[in-house]
C-alpha positions as CSV (number, residue, x, y, z in Angstrom):
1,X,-207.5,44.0,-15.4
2,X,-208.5,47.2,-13.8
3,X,-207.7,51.0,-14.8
4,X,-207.6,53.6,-12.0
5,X,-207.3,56.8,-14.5
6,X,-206.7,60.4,-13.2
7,X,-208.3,63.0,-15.3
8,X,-210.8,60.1,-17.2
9,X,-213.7,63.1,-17.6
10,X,-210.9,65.0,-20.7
11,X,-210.8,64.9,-23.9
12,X,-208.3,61.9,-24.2
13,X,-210.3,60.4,-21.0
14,X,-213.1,60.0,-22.2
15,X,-211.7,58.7,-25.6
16,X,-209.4,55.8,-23.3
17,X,-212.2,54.6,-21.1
18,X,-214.5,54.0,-24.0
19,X,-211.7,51.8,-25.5
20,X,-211.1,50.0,-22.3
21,X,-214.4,49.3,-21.9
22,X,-214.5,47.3,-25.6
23,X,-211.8,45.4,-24.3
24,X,-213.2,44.1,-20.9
25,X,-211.6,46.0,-18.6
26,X,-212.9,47.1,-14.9
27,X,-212.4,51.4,-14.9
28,X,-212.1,54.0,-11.7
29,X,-212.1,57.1,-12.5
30,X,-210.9,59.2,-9.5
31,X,-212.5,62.9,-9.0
32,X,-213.1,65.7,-7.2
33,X,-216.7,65.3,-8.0
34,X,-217.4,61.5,-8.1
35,X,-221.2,62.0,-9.1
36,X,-220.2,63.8,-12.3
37,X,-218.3,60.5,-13.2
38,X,-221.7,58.9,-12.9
39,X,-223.5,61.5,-15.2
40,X,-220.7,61.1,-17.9
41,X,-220.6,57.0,-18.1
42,X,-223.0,55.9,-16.7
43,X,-223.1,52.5,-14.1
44,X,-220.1,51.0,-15.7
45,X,-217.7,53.1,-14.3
46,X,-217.2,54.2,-10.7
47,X,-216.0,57.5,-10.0
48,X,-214.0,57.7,-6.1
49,X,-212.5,60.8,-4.3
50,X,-209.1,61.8,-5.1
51,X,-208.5,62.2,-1.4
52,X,-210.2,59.0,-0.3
53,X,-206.8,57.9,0.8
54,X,-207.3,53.7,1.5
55,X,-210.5,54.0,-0.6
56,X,-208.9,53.7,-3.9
57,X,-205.2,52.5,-2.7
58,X,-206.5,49.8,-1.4
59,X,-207.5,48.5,-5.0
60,X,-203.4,48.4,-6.5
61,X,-201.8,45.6,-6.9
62,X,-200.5,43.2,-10.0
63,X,-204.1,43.2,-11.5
64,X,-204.0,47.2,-11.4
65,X,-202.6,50.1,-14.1
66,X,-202.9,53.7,-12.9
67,X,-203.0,56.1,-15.7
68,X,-202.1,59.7,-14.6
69,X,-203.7,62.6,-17.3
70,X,-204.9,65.2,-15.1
71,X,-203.8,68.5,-15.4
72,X,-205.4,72.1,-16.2
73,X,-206.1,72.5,-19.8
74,X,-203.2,74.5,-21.1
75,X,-205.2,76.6,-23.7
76,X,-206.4,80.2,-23.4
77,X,-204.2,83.3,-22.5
78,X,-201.2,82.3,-20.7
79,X,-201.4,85.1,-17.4
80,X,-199.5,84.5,-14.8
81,X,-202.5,82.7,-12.6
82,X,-202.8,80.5,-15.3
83,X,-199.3,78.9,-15.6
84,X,-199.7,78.5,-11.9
85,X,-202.3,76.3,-12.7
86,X,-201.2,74.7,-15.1
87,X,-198.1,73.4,-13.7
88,X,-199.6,73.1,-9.9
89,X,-202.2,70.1,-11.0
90,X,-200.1,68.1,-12.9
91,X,-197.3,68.5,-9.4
92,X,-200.8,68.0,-7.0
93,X,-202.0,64.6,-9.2
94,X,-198.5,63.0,-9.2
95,X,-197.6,63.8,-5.6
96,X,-201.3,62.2,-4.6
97,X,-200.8,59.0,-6.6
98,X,-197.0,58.7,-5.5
99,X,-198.5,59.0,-1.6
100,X,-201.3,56.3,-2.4
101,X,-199.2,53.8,-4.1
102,X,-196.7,54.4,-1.0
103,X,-199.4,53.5,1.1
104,X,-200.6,50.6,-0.3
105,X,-200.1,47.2,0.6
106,X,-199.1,46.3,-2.9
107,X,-198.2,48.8,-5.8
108,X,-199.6,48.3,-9.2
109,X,-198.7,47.0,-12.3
110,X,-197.9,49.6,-14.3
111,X,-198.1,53.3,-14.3
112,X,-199.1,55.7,-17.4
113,X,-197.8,59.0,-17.2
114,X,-198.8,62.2,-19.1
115,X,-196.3,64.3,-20.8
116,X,-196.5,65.7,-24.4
117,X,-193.4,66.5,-27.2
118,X,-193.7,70.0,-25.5
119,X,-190.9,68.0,-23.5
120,X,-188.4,68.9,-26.5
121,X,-188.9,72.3,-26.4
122,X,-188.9,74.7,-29.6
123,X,-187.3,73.3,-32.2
124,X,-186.6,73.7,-36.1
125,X,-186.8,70.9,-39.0
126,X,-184.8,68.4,-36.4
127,X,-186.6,65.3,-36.1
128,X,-187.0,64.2,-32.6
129,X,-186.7,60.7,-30.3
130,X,-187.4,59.8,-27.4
131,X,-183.3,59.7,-26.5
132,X,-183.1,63.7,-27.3
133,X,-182.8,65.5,-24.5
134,X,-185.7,68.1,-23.1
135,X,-185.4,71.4,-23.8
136,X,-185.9,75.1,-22.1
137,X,-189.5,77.2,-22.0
138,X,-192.2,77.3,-19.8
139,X,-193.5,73.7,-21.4
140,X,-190.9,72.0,-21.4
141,X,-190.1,72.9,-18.1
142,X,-193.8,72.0,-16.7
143,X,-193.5,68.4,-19.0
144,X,-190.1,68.0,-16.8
145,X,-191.3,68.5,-14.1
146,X,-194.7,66.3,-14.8
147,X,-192.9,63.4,-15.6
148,X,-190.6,63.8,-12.3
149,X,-193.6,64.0,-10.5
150,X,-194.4,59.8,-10.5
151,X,-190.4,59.0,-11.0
152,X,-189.5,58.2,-7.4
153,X,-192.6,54.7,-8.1
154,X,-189.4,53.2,-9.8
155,X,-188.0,52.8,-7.1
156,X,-190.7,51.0,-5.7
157,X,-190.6,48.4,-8.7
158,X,-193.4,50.2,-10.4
159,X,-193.4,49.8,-14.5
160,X,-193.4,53.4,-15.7
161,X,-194.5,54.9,-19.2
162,X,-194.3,58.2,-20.0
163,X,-196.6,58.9,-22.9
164,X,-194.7,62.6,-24.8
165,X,-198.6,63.3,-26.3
166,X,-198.9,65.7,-29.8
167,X,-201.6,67.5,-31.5
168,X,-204.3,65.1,-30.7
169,X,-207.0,65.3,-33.7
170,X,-210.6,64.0,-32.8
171,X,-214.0,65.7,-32.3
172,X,-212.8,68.1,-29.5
173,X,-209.4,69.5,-28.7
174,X,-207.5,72.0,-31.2
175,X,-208.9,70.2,-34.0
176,X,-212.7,71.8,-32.9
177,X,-211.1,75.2,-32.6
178,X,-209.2,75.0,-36.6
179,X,-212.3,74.3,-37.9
180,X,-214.9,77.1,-38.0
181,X,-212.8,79.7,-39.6
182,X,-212.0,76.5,-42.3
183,X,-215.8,76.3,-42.8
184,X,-216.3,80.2,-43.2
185,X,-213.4,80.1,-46.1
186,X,-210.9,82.1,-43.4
187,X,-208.7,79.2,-43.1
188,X,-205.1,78.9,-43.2
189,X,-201.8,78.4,-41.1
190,X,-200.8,80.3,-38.2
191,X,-197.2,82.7,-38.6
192,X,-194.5,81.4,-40.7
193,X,-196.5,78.1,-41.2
194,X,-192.6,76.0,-41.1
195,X,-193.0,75.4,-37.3
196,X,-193.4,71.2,-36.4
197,X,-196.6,69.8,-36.2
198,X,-196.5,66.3,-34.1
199,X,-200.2,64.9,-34.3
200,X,-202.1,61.7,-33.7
201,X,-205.6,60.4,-34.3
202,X,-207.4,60.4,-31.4
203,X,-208.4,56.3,-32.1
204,X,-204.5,56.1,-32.4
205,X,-203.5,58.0,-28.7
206,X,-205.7,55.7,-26.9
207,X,-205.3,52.5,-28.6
208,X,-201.6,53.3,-28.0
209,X,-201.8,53.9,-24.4
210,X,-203.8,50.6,-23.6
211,X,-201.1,49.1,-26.1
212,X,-198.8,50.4,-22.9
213,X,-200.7,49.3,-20.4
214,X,-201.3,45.7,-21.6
215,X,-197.4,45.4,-23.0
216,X,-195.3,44.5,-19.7
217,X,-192.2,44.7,-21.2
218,X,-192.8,48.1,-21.9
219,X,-191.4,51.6,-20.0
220,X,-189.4,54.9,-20.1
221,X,-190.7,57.4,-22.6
222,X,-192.4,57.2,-26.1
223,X,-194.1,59.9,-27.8
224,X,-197.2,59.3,-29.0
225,X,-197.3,60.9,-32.4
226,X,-198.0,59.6,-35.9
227,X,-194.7,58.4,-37.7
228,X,-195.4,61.3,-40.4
229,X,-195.2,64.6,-38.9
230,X,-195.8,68.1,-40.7
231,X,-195.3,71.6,-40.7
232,X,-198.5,73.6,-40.3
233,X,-198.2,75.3,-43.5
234,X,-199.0,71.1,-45.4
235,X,-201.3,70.8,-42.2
236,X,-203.7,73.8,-43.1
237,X,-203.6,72.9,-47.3
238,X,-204.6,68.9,-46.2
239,X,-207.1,70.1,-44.1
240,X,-208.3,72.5,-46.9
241,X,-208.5,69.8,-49.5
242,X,-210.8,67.5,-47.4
243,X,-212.7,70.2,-46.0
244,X,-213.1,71.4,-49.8
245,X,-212.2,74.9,-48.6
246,X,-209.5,77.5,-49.4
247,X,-206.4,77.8,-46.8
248,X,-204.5,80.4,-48.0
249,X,-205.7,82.7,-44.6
250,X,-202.4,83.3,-42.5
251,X,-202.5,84.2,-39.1
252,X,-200.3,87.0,-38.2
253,X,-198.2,85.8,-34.8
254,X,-198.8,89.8,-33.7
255,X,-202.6,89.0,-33.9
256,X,-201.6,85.2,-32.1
257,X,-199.5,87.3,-29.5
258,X,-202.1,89.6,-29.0
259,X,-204.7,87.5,-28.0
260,X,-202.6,84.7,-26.3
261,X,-199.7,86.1,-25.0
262,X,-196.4,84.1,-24.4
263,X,-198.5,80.9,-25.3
264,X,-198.6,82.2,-29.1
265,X,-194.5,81.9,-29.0
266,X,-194.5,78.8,-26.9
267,X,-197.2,77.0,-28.5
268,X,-198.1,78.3,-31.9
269,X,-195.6,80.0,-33.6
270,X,-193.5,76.9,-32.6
271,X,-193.3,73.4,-33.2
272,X,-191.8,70.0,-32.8
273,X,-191.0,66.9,-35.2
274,X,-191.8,64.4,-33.0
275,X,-191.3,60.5,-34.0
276,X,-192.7,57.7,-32.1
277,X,-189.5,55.3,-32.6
278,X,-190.1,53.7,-29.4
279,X,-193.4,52.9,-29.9
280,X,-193.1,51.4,-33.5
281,X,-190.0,49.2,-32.0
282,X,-192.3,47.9,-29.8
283,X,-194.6,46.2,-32.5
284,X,-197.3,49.1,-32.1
285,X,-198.8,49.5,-35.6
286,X,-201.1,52.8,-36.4
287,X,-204.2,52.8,-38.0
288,X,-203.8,56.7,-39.4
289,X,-200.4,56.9,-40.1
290,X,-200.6,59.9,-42.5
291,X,-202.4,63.2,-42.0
292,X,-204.9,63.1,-45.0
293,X,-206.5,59.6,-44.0
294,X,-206.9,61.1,-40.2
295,X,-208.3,64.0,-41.0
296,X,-210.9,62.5,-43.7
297,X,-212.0,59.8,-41.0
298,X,-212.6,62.5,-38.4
299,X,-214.4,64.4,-40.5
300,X,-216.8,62.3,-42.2
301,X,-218.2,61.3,-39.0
């Protein structure tokens, strides 16, 4: 099988093409700046243009799964510019694979789609499915809007999965940014510390997402999120206890505001209880299923 993958140089990228490769599968990795593709993996991946129009359309068809996970990272201070962004790439990279699959002589298999529980909006101790309905905010409405941007491939016969992404814990993402003030002893939650946290392993997100692309019974939405979500005030104390350091730190949300704007309310200060029901139905079984054994593997590497 081959894996044309959109976004393959991020953090979950990276993390899904090393897992495909274990598992015998031919990987594309379309970019703006195909020789970079080359510098991060080497000969056994091949890196096209995004715009190459016939170059890499040319390539669906039934042995093909397209996995969309570009977009602008969405951390930093929210300004104005910077939502732009953020909501711009994920529109520019569906509307570019909806125009090459339209173009092709045969559509692919499957298509993965990006999303994350942001989807659900803010919510309070309610835990949440994949049947509850999205919510209001600037992230859910970008995650709408993401997901809408590959729906009209349906129509076309293409099998869709929309993967609703949490936290993702690994050596990169939010986890590398909790853990220096953890390691100076200035560790602790963030505001209230009840707000949702909906995580995954990183192992987990991407041995999920080929679970996806490999199932073909499989589409609609499932959120990828371990089936034992937290609040951040249990996240900070579990990730104390294995990093044998205090947690008792709290972030003030003026100090959060202050230095990230409306993405401190949107972000931090709030939270989901994601569930991956649809996922588990499925047969998909996780290998870090609770937050202390994730957090002790990640960290002992």
């Amino acid at each position: 099988m081959r894996a044309i993958i959109a976004g393959g140089t991020g953090f979950i990228g990276r993390a899904l093409i090393a897992e495909l490769q274990k598992n015998n599968w031919e990987i594309i990795v379309l970019s703006r700046t195909p020789s970079r593709v080359a510098e991060v993996f080497g000969s056994g991946v091949i890196g096209m243009v995004w715009n190459g129009g016939g170059d890499w359309s040319s390539l669906l068809g039934p042995q093909t799964v397209v996995v969309n996970l570009a977009g602008e990272n969405i951390s930093g201070r929210w300004t104005t510019a910077k939502k732009q962004r953020i909501l711009e790439s994920r529109l520019k990279a569906g509307e570019k694979i909806v125009q090459a699959v339209k173009s092709s002589e045969q559509p692919p298999a499957a298509l993965i789609q990006a999303s994350a529980v942001g989807f659900y909006g803010p919510h309070q101790s309610t835990p949440l499915n994949e049947e509850h309905p999205g919510g209001t905010g600037f992230l859910a409405d970008v995650a709408r809007q993401w997901e809408d941007s590959t729906k009209s491939l349906e129509k076309l016969g293409v099998r869709r999965c929309i993967i609703r992404t949490g936290m993702v814990l690994g050596h990169g993402g939010a986890l590398k940014q909790m853990l220096p003030p953890f390691r100076m002893f200035m560790g602790g939650p963030v505001g209230h510390g009840h707000q949702g946290v909906s995580w995954i392993h990183l192992l987990d997100e991407v041995r999920a997402i080929r679970f996806l692309m490999e199932n073909e019974s499989e589409a609609g939405a499932y959120n990828l999120t371990a089936p034992n979500p937290t609040d951040f005030n249990k996240f900070a104390k579990i990730l104390g206890e294995v990093l044998n350091r205090p947690s008792w730190l709290r972030t003030p949300p003026f100090v959060l505001r202050a230095l990230f704007g409306s993405m401190a309310d949107e972000l931090l200060l709030t939270g989901q209880f994601a569930l991956p029901e649809a996922l588990q139905r499925a047969g998909f079984e996780f290998r870090f299923p609770d937050l202390k054994s994730a957090l002790s593997d990640l960290l002992a590497r």
